[in-house]
Every structure is written in C-alpha cells, then in structure tokens.
C-alpha positions, -999 to 999 in steps of 0.1 A, spaced: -181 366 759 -195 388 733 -216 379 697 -186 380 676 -165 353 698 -195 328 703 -199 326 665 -162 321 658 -167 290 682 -194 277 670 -179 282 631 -151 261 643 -166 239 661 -194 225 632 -159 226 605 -145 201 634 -179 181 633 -179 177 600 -149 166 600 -153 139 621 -186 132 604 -162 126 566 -137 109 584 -158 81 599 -180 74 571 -156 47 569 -132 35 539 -149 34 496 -158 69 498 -140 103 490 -132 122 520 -135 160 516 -116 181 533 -136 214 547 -115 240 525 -126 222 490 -152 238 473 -172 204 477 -203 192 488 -209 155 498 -242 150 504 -253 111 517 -289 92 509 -307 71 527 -310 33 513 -330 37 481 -341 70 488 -341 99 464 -347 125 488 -324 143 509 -327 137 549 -305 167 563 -307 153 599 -288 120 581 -251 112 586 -241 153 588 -260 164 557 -269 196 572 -232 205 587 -217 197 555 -243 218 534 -241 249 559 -203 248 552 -203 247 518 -227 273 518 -211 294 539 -174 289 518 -192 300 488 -209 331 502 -176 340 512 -155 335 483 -174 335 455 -197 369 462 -185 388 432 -182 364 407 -206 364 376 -235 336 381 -224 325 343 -183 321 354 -195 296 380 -197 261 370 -211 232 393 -205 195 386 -224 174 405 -213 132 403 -244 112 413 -252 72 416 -261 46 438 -245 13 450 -241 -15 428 -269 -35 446 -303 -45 426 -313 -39 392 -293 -15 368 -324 3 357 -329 15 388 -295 25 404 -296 44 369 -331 62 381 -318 62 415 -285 81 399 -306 109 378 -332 118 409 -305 117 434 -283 145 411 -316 164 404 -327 167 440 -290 180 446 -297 205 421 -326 214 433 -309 220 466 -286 245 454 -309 263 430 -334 267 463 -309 280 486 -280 299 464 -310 311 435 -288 323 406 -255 326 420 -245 295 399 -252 297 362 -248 265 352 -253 229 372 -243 198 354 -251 169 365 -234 131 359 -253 101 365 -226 73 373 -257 46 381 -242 18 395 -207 23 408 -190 -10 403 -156 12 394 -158 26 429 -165 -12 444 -136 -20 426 -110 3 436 -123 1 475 -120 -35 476 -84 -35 457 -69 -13 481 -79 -31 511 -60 -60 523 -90 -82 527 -84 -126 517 -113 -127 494 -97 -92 477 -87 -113 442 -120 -134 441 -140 -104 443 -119 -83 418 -123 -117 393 -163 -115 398 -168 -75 393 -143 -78 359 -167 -100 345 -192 -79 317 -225 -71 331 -262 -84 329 -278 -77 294 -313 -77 313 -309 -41 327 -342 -47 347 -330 -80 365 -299 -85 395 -266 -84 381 -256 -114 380 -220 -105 398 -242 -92 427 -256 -130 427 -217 -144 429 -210 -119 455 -239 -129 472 -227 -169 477 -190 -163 477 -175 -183 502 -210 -197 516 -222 -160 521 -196 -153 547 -183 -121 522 -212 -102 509 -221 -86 550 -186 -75 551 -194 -60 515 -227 -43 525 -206 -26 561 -172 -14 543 -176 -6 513 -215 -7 497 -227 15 526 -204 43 515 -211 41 475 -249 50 483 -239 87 487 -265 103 465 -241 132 448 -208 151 454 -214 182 437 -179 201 429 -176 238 426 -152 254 399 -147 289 388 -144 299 347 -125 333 344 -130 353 315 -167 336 305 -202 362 302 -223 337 290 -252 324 313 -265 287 307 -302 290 306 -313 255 312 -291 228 331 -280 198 313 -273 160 319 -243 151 302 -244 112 285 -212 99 269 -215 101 233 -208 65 222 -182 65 200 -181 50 163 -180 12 162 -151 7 145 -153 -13 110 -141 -46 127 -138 -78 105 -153 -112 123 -136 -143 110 -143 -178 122 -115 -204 144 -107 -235 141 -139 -242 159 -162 -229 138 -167 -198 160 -168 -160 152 -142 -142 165 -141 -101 162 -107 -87 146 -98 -55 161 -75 -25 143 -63 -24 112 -47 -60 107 -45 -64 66 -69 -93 51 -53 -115 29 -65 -133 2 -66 -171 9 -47 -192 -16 -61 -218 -38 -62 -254 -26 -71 -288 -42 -106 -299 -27 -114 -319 2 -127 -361 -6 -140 -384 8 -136 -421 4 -166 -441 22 -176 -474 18 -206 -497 42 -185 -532 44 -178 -517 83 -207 -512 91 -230 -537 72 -206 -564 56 -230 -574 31 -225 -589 -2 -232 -560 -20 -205 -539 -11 -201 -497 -26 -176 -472 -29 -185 -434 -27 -162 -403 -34 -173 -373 -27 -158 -339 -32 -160 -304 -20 -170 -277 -52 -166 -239 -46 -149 -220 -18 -179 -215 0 -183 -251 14 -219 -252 3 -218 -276 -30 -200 -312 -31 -201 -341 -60 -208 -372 -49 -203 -406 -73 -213 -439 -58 -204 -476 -75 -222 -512 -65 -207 -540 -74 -210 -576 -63 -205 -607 -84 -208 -638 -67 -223 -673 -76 -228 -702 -47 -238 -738 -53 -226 -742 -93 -247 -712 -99 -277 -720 -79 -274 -690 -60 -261 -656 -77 -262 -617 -68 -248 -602 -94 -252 -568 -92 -234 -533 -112 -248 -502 -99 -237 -463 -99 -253 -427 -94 -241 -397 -93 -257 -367 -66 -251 -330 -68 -254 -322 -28 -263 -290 -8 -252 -286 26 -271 -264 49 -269 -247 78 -240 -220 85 -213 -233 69 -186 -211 87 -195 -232 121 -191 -266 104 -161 -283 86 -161 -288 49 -188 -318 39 -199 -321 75 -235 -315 86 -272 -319 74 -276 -320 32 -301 -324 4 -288 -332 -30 -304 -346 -64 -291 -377 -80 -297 -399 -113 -283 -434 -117 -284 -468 -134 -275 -506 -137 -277 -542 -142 -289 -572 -118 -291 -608 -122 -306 -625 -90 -308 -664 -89 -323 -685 -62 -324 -726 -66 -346 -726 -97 -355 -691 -100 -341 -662 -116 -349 -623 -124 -326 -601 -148 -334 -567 -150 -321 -532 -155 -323 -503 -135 -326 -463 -143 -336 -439 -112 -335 -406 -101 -344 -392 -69 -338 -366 -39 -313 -380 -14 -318 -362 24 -293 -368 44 -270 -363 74 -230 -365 77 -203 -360 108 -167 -358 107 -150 -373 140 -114 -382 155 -89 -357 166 -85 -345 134 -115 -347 118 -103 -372 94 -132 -396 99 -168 -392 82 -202 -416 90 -226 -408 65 -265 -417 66 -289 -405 37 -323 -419 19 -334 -412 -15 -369 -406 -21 -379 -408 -63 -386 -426 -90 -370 -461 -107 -379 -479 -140 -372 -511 -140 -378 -536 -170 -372 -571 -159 -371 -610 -174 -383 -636 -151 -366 -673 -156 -378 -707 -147 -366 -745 -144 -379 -774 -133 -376 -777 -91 -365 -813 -91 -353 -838 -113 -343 -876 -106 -306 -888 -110 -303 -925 -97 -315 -926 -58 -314 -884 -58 -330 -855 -69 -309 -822 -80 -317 -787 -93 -319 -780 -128 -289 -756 -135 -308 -746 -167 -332 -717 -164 -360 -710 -188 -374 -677 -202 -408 -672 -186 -422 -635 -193 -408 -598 -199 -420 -572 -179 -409 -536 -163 -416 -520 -130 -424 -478 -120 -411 -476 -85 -424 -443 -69 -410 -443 -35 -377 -447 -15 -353 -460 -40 -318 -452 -23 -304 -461 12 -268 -451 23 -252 -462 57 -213 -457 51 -180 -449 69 -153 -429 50 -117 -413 51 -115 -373 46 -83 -366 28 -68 -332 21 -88 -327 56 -65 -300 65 -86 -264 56 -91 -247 90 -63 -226 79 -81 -219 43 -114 -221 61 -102 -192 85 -87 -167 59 -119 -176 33 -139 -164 62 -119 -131 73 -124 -123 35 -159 -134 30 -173 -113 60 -152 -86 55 -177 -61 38 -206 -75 55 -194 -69 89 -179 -36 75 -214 -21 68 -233 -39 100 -207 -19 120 -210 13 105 -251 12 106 -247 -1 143 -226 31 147 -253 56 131 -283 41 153 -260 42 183 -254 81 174 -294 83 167 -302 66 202 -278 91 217 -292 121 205 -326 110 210 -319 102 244 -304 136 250 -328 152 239 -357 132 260 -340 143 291 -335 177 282 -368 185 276 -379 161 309 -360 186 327 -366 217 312 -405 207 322 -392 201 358 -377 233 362 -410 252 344 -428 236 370 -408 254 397 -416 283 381 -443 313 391 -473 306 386 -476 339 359 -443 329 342 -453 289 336 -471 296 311 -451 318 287 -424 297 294 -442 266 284 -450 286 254 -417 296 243 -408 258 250 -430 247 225 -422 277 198 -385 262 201 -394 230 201 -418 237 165 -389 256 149 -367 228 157 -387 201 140 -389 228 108 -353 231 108 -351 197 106 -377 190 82 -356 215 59 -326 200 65 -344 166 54 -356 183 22 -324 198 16 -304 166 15 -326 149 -6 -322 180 -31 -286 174 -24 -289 138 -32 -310 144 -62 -288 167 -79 -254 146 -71 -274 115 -90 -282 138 -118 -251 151 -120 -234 120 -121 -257 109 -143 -246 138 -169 -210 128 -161 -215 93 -173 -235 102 -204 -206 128 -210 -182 103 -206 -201 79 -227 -202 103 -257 -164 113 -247 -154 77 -254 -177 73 -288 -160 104 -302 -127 93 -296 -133 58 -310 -148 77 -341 -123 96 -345 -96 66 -344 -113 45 -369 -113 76 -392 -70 83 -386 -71 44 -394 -94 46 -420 -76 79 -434 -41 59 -432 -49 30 -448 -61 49 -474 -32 70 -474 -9 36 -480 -26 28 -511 -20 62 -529 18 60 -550 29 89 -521 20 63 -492 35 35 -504 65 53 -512 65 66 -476 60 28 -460 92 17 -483 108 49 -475 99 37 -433 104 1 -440 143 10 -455 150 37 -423 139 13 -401 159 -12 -417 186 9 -414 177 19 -380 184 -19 -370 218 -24 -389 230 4 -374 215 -7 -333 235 -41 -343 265 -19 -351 264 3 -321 262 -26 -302 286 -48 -317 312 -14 -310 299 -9 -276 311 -45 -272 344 -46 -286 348 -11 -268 338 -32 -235 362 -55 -244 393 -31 -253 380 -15 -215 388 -44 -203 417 -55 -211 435 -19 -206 419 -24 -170 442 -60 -169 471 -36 -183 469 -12 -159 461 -37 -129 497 -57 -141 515 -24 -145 506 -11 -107 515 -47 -97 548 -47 -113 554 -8 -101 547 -19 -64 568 -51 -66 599 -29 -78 593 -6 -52 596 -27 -26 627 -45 -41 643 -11 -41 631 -2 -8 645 -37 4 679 -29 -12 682 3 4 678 -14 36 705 -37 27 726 -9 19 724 6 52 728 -20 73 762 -25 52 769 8 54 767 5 91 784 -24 103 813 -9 80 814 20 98 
C-alpha cells in the first residue's frame, strides 16, 4: 500500500470519526455536517480553555483546517469573514456565563489566528452568555411530560441581580421534587456548554483588510415615548404604540356624607360633607355641623350644643395609587359656636372660636368603594369666654327637698385653650364614587409628557452605555492582541494605540466645542428673530393707529363726510337692491316650480293617452281578427 493510499484512509476515516463524534453529542446542540465550513469546538464545565483531547476537538479542528486550506488558498485574507457564536449554559450567575461567553469566543479566536495567521481578515465574535433560547427550543421539541412546565418557567423575565442564580434555574431546580433538573443537566445543558461555533463565509468583491477584530453588542434600540397611565387599581400600567390620548371630560366632584352616631351614638351627634377640589385629587373642602339640643329632668340636665368648622385638606402620598379622598391628610380649619351645659344646680354658657391643624387618616371600603371611615385630631388654639350659673342645691317643699330650677349669675370669664381642640371618628357615604374611568384618562393625560421625556433620556443613556461599552471592549482587546505581538513591534503599536486614542478624545472635545458654538448662535439667532418680530409687530400697530388716526381725520373734513354719506346711500342701496334680488330669485323659484308641476302633469297626461291608444289598437286587432 503506498503513501498516497494510506492518507486517503486515514482522511476518511477521522471525517467518519468526527462524524460519529457530532452525532452523539446527543440532542440541544447543532450538528455539523463535515462539508460546512464550520467549526464546533466543545468546553469543559466552566472552563475557558480549549482541551483538544475533549469530546473530538482535535478531529473536528484538523478538518476544518484542512477544508479551508483546500478551498479557500487563493482568496484575499480581507474577503474572508469568520463569525464565531460563543456562550455557556444557562446554569449559575449571568455575569459569569457572560465572562464565560467572551473568553470562550476569544480563545477560539485565538485558535484560528495561531494556526491559519492572516488567512482570515476579519474574526467576529458574538457573545450569546447564557443560552436560555437554545434550552428553550431543545426542550420544546422533545416529547418529554414536564415539556410545558419547563417552557412556563424559562418564559418568565430574568433575575435583575446579574451576579446571583437565576431564579428560573432555582424553579428548575425543585420542579417536580427535583426529579427534572438531572434529566436537564444529561440532554440538553451538557450540550449548550459548547464554548463557540465559529462559521466561515466568503465576501466576493471586498479589498479591505479589518485591522483589529471586533465584538459585536446589539445596539439597544430607542425606548419608545410610551405613556404610563394608572387602572382601576391604582397601578401603572405602560401604553405601548401610538394609541391617541384623549382629554378626560369634566365631572361634578366626588362627596362625602359622614356622620359618628354609628360609631359613637352620643348625644352630640355631627354631620360632615366633604368634597373633592381640582382634578388632581390632592385638595378637598370639608364643613362639619354639631348640633344637640336636649333638656332632661324639667331642665335639670341640658347639652345644648351648636357647633361648625370648616377645613381646607391636603391629601398626601401618590395620589394616582389611591381613590379620590382616600388615604393619609393634613388640612387647616377655623370654627365656632355656642354651648349651654346644665347639671342639677349648675350651669356654664359659653362661646367658642378655634382654629387648628387637623392630621388625619381616611379609607374607602365595600365592593365599590362607596364606603369611607374617617379618623382625624386637631391640634390648635380655642378662646373661649364663658358665664358660670348657680342655685341653691336643695330647698324644702312639705316632707321633700327639690332642685332649684332657677340658676343665678355667678362670674364671667374666658378660657385660651392651646392644645388638642378637635376629635373626629366618623362613617360616611361616597356619592358620585364612580371616577376610575375619569381617574384613568386624567392620569394617561397627566403623565403623558413626563413619561415622554423619562423615555427619551432613558434612550440617550442607553445609547451612551452602549457606546461606552463598545468601546471598553475594543480597546480590552486591541491590548490582548498587542500583547501577542513581537516583542520589537509592542511597543510602537502601543504607541500608535495611544496617538489614536489622543486624537480621538480631541475630536471629540471639538465636536463638544462646536455644538456649544452651535447652540450659542441658534439662541442668539432666535433671540434676533424675536426682537425682529417684536419691532415687526410695533411697526405695524403704529402704522394702524396712524390709517385710523388719518381716517378719522379724513371723516371730519366736508370731502369725508361727503364720502361716508356718499358710502352710507351705496350701501343703502346695496341692501335694497340684495332684498330685490332675492325677493326675484324667489318668485323665479316659485315660477320654476310650478312649470316643473306643468311639465310633470303634461308627461302624465301624454303617457296615459298613449297607453289608451295603445290599448285601443289592441282592441282593434283582436276585432279585426276574429272577423276575419
């Protein structure tokens, strides 16, 4: 057997290796065929570094080799194009399958550059981090019982904590008593740990050499100008596209009716109405009246008391997650009224005039929020003058001794009260209750432009991130490939690195200083267009005053009057002859008409004598026939 025959056997016989090696790597993973112009290349478990002796790296990389010596020998290093797809399983913490992902695509690179030098221009490399898209579809096409709860648990959003386990890899983990997650790790996470498939294309018709390899990010795209709006339950919801914003109607204001006799049944019973001021939900009016008027015992016993205030409230918080005059308030209040307090032989009169801060605390309840419980005290100041009455305790009648009914003036004084002066426990009725509609469109409109700008600067630091990201990883591995440099060329090139890198911060520096020239002169040109403007209007208001001031003139002069008689007549004549026209075009209409009603009983009379005759003629036949 001669040289040439044992290397066509062995040729065929590694292409049938690998083979068997991509085919039992087992189902999750894309199986290459040997004829592709692709290089699958598998990692060890949290490994970055490439073990050839593991699962048939080195067959698959002599192939691909070999194919590309072979087809590609005469092809320009700059027409050659080399995408290599890199990631790791989605086990452990995203930051790191995302660290895993880079080094994994860079070692790959550094594979090809050692072994092929500069027969490939340029080498791009993807990071996919974790691939739960590649979970996903291996696990939907398999027929497995737990395929749906496993789809349900990867659909769900990721982590925010990028440096903690996912916390789908912690349902997956205790699904179905931890029975699924071995079955995960053998199928279908083993084959996702593959460290990079790098895919060769050829670009016809392209001279130009990349210098420097790149990692290509997505560029996130523009947030688009959403409008958040609040539910029925208070909560922010995101409005997507271009749905139009309408303008909420007007609508009479939400009261409330409260009263305590529920929840205290004392014998000085009040009555409070409240109602919601503004569209914002923020301001209400509240007016409160005491009244009780009872004597006992012939008018031993009395509380006769007439009492109102009124409070301008404040309710805090957020008022888009609350219902209209629900929630935590403060409000100031003034009031006033009269009191007459007996007891057996004892009696006080006074007068009462307060104001004070009321801090409070209301809740609407029931299934449609139609209830209220208030709860509030006042904290301020009362003056109170007062007369203080007296009788004599006892008095004998016969065997018995009775109260004296007749109370005496004693002394006049008056009272400074400095502390809590108000106390409010009360359950109420919300009427015109119904405003989550309103409350919704007030809200689309009210956060409308807010939203609209937090979007759009969330969109401009997103861009900024992006490019500073980009740029960080360029010029981490621009630093890496200097360092695999010569020894005699690291240095220049670290040079040259830096000269770009100095003319780049210039040119943007300039391009700063540019836009704010830009920026100065489009404020002082609009500043010359306003003061031109300005002066625009004054002249033509000058110059109407003076036609005014000219014609008025003019009128008084023998020539202008005779002119404004001379208008006043033409006008007048003007109108008789609009009342003639239209009195003509009237009668005209009318003569139309009736020549119409003419015509109409003409054609009428035409077709019925038409048909007489044509009914005759008939006649005359058929006689004409039978005759015959």
């Amino acid at each position: 057997m001669n040289l040439m025959t044992r290397m066509s056997l062995l040729a065929v016989l590694l292409l049938f290796a690998a083979l068997v090696s991509a085919l039992g790597e087992g189902s999750g993973q894309t199986v290459v065929s040997p004829g592709t112009d692709t290089l699958y290349i598998r990692f060890r478990l949290d490994s970055i570094r490439i073990d050839m002796s593991y699962a048939g790296n080195a067959d698959r990389w002599t192939a691909f080799e070999r194919r590309f010596r072979e087809r590609h020998a005469g092809v320009p290093a700059g027409a050659m194009r080399l995408d290599i797809y890199s990631g790791a399983s989605p086990e452990g913490p995203a930051a790191h399958n995302r660290w895993l992902g880079e080094n994994r695509g860079i070692a790959v690179r550094r594979l090809v550059r050692q072994h092929l030098g500069g027969s490939v221009g340029n080498i791009v490399v993807h990071n996919e981090a974790a691939r739960w898209d590649g979970l996903y579809e291996a696990v939907a096409r398999s027929s497995e019982p737990w395929r749906d709860e496993v789809l349900r648990i990867i659909e769900q959003p990721a982590s925010p904590d990028e440096n903690a386990r996912d916390h789908r890899e912690t349902k997956l983990r205790a699904l179905r008593g931890g029975r699924v997650w071995p079955v995960l790790l053998e199928r279908y996470l083993a084959p996702l740990r593959s460290g990079a498939s790098a895919v060769l294309s050829y670009m016809p018709g392209r001279d130009t050499v990349v210098v420097r390899d790149t990692v290509v990010m997505e560029v996130p795209a523009v947030i688009p100008r959403n409008i958040v709006y609040a539910d029925s339950s208070g909560h922010l919801r995101r409005l997507g596209g271009d749905a139009p914003v309408r303008k909420p109607v007007s609508r009479w204001p939400v009261w409330i009716a409260r009263t305590n006799l529920p929840l205290l049944g004392t014998g000085t019973p009040n009555l409070q109405l409240e109602f919601s001021l503004g569209h914002k939900d923020k301001w209400s009016l509240n007016v409160e009246g005491v009244w009780s008027w009872w004597t006992f015992a012939y008018n031993a016993y009395a509380n006769e008391i007439i009492y109102g205030s009124v409070e301008l409230r404040r309710y805090l918080g957020r008022r888009y997650r609350h219902h209209t005059l629900d929630g935590w308030h403060i409000g100031l209040a003034a009031g006033g009224g009269y009191g007459d307090l007996e007891w057996r032989s004892k009696g006080y009169q006074a007068e009462v005039y307060s104001g004070f801060l009321n801090i409070g605390w209301q809740r609407r309840f029931g299934r449609r929020k139609q209830w209220a419980f208030d709860m509030g005290i006042g904290l301020g100041y009362a003056y109170i003058p007062w007369r203080r009455y007296d009788g004599s305790t006892l008095f004998p009648v016969g065997k018995e001794e009775v109260h004296d009914d007749h109370l005496m003036w004693q002394e006049t004084s008056r009272t400074n009260w400095f502390t809590a002066t108000h106390l409010n426990i009360s359950i109420g009725y919300v009427f015109n209750q119904r405003d989550a509609k309103w409350r919704r469109e007030r809200a689309v409109l009210r956060d409308a432009e807010r939203n609209d700008y937090l979007h759009f600067r969330d969109s401009l630091i997103a861009r900024e991130k992006f490019v500073s990201d980009s740029t960080d990883i360029a010029r981490r591995q621009r630093l890496r490939e200097i360092e695999l440099l010569p020894r005699a060329e690291r240095k220049a090139a670290r040079r040259q690195m830096k000269e770009e890198e100095r003319q780049a911060e210039l040119r943007e520096e300039m391009a700063r200083r540019q836009e704010k020239l830009d920026a100065k002169e489009q404020k002082r040109r609009e500043k010359i267009d306003r003061r031109l403007q300005r002066e625009t209007r004054r002249i033509e208001k000058a110059e109407y005053k003076e036609r005014m001031r000219m014609q008025r003139q003019w009128e008084k002069t023998p020539e202008g009057r005779a002119a404004k008689r001379q208008a006043e007549i033409e006008e007048k004549a003007a109108r008789r002859q609009a009342r003639i026209d239209r009195k003509a075009a009237k009668r005209q209409a009318k003569i139309d008409r009736k020549m119409a009603k003419i015509r109409q009983r003409i054609e009428f009379e035409h077709r019925q004598n038409l048909e007489k005759l044509k009914r005759e003629m008939e006649r005359a036949d058929q006689k004409y026939n039978m005759e015959k």
